[in-house]
N, C-alpha and C positions, 0 to 999 in steps of 0.2 A: 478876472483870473480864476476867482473857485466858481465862476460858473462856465468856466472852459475843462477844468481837473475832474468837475461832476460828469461833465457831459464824456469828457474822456476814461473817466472811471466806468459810469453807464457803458458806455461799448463795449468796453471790456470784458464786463460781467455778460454784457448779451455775446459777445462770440463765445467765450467759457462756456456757457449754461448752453448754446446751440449745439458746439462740440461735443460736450460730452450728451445732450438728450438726441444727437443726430446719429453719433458714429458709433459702429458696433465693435467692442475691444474684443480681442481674441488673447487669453493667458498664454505662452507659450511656454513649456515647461521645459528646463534646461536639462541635462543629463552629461554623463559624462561620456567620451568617445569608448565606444566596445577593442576599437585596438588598442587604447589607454592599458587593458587589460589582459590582452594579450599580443603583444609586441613581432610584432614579423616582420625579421630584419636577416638574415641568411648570415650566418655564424653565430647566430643567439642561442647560448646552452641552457639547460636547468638539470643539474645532477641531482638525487634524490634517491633518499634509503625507501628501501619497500620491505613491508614483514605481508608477506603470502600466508591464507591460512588454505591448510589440504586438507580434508578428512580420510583417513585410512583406517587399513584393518575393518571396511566392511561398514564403515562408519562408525565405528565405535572410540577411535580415536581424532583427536583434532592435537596434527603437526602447525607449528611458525616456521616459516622457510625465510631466510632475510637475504638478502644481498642489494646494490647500489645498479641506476640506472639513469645513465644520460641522453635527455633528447637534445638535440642538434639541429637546426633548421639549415637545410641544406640547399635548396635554392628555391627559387618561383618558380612556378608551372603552371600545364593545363590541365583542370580536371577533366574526364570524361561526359562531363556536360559542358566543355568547352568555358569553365569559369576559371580567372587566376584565383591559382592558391597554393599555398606550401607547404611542400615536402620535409616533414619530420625524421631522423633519424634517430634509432635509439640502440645501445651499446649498452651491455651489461658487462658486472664485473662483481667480485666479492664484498664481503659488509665491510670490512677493512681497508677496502682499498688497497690493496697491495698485487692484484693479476691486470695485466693488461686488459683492456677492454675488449670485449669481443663484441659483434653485429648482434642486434636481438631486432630486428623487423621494421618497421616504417608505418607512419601514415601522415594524414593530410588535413591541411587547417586551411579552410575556405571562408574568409571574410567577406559579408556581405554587409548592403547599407542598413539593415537593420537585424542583422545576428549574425552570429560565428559558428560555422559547423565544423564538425571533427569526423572524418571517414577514418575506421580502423576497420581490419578484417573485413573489409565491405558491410560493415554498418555504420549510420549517416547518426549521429547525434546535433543537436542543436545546442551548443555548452553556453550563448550566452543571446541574450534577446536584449534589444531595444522597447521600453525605455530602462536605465538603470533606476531604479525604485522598489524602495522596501516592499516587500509582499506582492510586486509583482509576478506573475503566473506566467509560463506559457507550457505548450507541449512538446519536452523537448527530446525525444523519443519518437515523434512522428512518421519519423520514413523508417522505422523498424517494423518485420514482417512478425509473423505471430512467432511465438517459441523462438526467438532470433537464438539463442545458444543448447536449444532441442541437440545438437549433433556432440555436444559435449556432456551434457549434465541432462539425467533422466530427471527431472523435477516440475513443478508447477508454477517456480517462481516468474518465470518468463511470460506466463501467459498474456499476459495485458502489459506489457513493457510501453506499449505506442501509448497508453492513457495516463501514465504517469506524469505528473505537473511538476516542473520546477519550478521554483519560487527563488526570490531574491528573499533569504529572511533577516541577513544584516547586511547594509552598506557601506558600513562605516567600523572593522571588525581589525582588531589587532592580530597578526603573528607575531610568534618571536622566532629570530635569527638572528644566530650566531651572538646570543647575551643583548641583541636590539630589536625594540620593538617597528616592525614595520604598520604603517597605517594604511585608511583608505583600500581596505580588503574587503571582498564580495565574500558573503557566504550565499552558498546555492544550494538548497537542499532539496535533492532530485525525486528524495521518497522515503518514508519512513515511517514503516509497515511491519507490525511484529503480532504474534502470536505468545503476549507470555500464558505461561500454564502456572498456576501459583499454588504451592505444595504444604497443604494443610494439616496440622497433627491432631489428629482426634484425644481429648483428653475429657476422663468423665464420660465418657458418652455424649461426647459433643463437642460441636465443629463449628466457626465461624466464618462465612465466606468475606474474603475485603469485598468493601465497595468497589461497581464499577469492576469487579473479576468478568470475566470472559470465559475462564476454563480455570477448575479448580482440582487437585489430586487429590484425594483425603487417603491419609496412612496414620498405620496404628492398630492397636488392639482393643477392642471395647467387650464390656459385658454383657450389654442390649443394643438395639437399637440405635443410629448414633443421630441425634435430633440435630437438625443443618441450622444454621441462623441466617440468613444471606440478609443485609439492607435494601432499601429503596435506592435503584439503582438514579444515575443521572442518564437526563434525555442520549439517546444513542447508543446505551452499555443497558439495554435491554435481554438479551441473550446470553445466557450461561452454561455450560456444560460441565456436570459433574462427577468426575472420574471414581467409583469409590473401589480403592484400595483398602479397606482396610477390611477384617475378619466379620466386620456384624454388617447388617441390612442398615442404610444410612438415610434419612426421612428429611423431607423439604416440603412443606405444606400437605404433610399425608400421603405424599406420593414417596413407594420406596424405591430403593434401587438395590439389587443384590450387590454381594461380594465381587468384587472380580467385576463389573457392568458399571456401564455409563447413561446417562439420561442426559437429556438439552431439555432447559424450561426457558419458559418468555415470563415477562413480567408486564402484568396484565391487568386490570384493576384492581390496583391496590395491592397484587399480592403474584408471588414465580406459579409459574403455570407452565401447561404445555406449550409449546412453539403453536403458535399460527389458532387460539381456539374463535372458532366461527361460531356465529351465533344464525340460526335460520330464521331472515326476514323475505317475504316474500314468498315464502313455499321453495326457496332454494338458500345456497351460498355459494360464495368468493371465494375461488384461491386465488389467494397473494400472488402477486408478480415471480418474486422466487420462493415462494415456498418448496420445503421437500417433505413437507411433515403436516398435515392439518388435522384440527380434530374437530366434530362437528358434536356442536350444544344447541337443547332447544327443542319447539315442536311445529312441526307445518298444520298449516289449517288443511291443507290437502295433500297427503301422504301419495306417493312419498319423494323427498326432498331431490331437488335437482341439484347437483355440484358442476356449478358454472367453473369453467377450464379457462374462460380467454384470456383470462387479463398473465398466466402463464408465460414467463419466458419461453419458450419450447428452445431458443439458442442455448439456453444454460442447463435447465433442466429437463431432464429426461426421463426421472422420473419420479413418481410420488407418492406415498403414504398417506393414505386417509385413516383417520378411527373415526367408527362412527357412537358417539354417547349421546344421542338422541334417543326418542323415543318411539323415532317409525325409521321404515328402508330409508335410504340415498340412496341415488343410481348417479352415473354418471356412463355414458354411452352403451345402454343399457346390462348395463354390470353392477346387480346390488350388492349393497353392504347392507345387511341386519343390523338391527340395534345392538351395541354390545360387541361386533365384532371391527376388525379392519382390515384394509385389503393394499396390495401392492401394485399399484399401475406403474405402465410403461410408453413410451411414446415409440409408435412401433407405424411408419409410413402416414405418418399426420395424424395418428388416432392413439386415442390411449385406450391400453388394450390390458389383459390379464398378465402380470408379472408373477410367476411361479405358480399362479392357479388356483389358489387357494383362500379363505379367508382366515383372516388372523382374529384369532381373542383377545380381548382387551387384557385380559389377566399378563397378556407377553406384548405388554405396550413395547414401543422401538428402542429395549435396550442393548446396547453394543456395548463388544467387549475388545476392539480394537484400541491399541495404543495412540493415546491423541497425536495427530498432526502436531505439528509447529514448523514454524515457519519465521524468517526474517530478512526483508528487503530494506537495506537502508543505505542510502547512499550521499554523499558531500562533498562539493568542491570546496577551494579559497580560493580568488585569483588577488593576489597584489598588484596594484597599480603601479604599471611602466616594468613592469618583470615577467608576468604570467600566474600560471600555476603552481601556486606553491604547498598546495596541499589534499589529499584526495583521499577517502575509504569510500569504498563500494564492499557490501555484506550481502550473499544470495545463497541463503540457504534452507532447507527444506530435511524434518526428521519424518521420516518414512520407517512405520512400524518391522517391514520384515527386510529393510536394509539400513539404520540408522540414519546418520547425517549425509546429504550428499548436497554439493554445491562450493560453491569460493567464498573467500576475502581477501581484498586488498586495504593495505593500508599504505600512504606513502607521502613523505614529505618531504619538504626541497633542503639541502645540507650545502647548497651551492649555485651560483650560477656567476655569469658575465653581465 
């Protein structure tokens, strides 16, 4: 008897120990269904308050415009590529609720086996991607052409809309409605992109930039000189641009900047510097991919220094400023620059060519006295599961020196549905 249990124990262990050293397992990773999350069912509502932001008066002003807005799923159809998908309705009506609803426009929800698109105004977004999981990625702007809203808003926020990544970054995210918390909500965060500008008071004759600033405004009144502190930035928050407003000459590693003028420094061994400074290895140097700005350090063993272009976006950049703080010529397409002085190229039929003609003196390094940009793209879904959308802000806007603020916002969240 136990030498029948062994012998059938034995086997046992040999088909075990076969199966698993023979057969190759595949994980399959579960997720939850994409129409879990958005429901297309034809008489399915979602009413929802919306605060619109406008800029007026030139952009000097920012209006709230609020009123309510129901979409209505109105029946199945064919898209224009011949795929089923369904027809959205949407009605407007006041914040109160108190005017009958009037028509506000339509679009289309196209569920596919592995994402859900939304056509509005004839542009194609991709609002949800397979698989559901945290910090997944995709591009969900993809079938957007360049400047998709060029015909409304003169601004720059548009430009690269198709490269924008959505991410799942909660999958498990509470709403509250109506005093109940709803669970099992997606957050989708489409982009979120800003330009702060951080407003500094000069006290003492002296200024501290935060860490990790980007662009700093300095104001105020000084009686000399006004000494900048700026820290050691963290990796990727190398570049700073510094606005000085206030009455005295404002100093960052001995480099000043007048009243009224701006300067951009890089942070460079050990210490803020100019953007992009070269060093010449080789009887030449490197512009950066995008640089718009380089300065050239150092001496060639055979004068005079070649300034290599290729490595050049020429799709972004067009054009570029060299200083030369060497101590022989650089040419670059037979155009020198003198020691001490700097020069303005242009990308003019494949060639970088003389931009205004001239050479520039180090003494009038590239300060500007244009009002900074700023800039903010930030955009977020929620979808509740077995409801939809229940929550949305989209922010695109862009402050433009000699017209102010120009661009939208929406903000809007669900107050109701079926």
């Amino acid at each position: 008897m136990r030498s029948n249990l062994l012998i059938r124990f034995s086997l046992f262990a040999f088909v075990v120990f076969s199966f698993f050293s023979c057969t190759k397992t595949t994980e399959v990773f579960q997720t939850d269904a994409l129409e879990d999350y958005i429901p297309q069912v034809a008489g399915k509502y979602i009413t929802y308050r919306i605060d619109s932001t406008v800029f007026t008066g030139f952009g000097s002003n920012t209006e709230i415009h609020s009123y309510q807005v129901k979409h209505v799923i109105e029946s199945q159809i064919t898209d224009n590529l011949g795929r089923p998908s369904y027809r959205v309705f949407r009605y407007l009506r006041d914040t109160a609720g108190t005017q009958p609803w009037v028509p506000g426009g339509s679009y289309f929800i196209t569920p596919l086996s592995n994402q859900v698109e939304v056509t509005e105004d004839n542009l194609r977004f991709i609002k949800l991607h397979a698989p559901i999981r945290q910090d997944y990625k995709w591009k969900g702007n993809s079938y957007l052409s360049f400047e998709p809203y060029s015909s409304v808003y003169s601004f720059n926020n548009d430009d690269a809309m198709d490269t924008w990544e959505y991410n799942y970054k909660n999958v498990n995210d509470i709403f509250n409605y109506k005093q109940q918390n709803l669970s099992n909500v997606l957050d989708i965060i489409q982009i979120d992109e800003r330009t702060p500008l951080d407003t500094i008071n000069v006290i003492s004759n002296k200024a501290t930039i935060p860490k990790n600033s980007e662009a700093a405004w300095l104001r105020g009144n000084a009686t000399d000189t006004v000494i900048i502190t700026a820290n050691t930035p963290d990796n990727g928050h190398e570049d700073l641009t510094i606005y000085n407003r206030s009455n005295q000459y404002v100093s960052l590693n001995k480099i000043k900047i007048p009243p009224g003028y701006a300067l951009s420094f890089h942070y460079d061994g050990n210490k803020w510097y100019y953007p992009n400074p070269l060093t010449i290895a080789n009887n030449k140097v490197v512009i950066p991919r995008g640089a718009y700005i380089a300065y050239i350090f150092g001496k060639p063993t055979i004068a005079p220094t070649t300034i290599d272009v290729s490595q050049v976006d020429t799709f972004q950049t067009k054009k570029i400023a060299i200083f030369n703080r060497s101590d022989s010529n650089a040419i670059l397409n037979n155009i020198i620059i003198p020691p001490g002085f700097g020069r303005n190229y242009e990308l003019r039929n494949g060639q970088w060519s003389y931009y205004n003609g001239v050479n520039i003196l180090l003494d009038t390094d590239p300060y500007f006295s244009d009002t900074p940009l700023g800039f903010t793209n930030y955009s977020i879904e929620k979808y509740a599961k077995n409801i939809g959308l229940v929550y949305k802000e989209l922010i695109m806007w862009e402050y433009q020196p000699s017209r102010g603020k120009t661009g939208f916002g929406i903000k809007m969240w669900m107050i109701d549905h079926n």
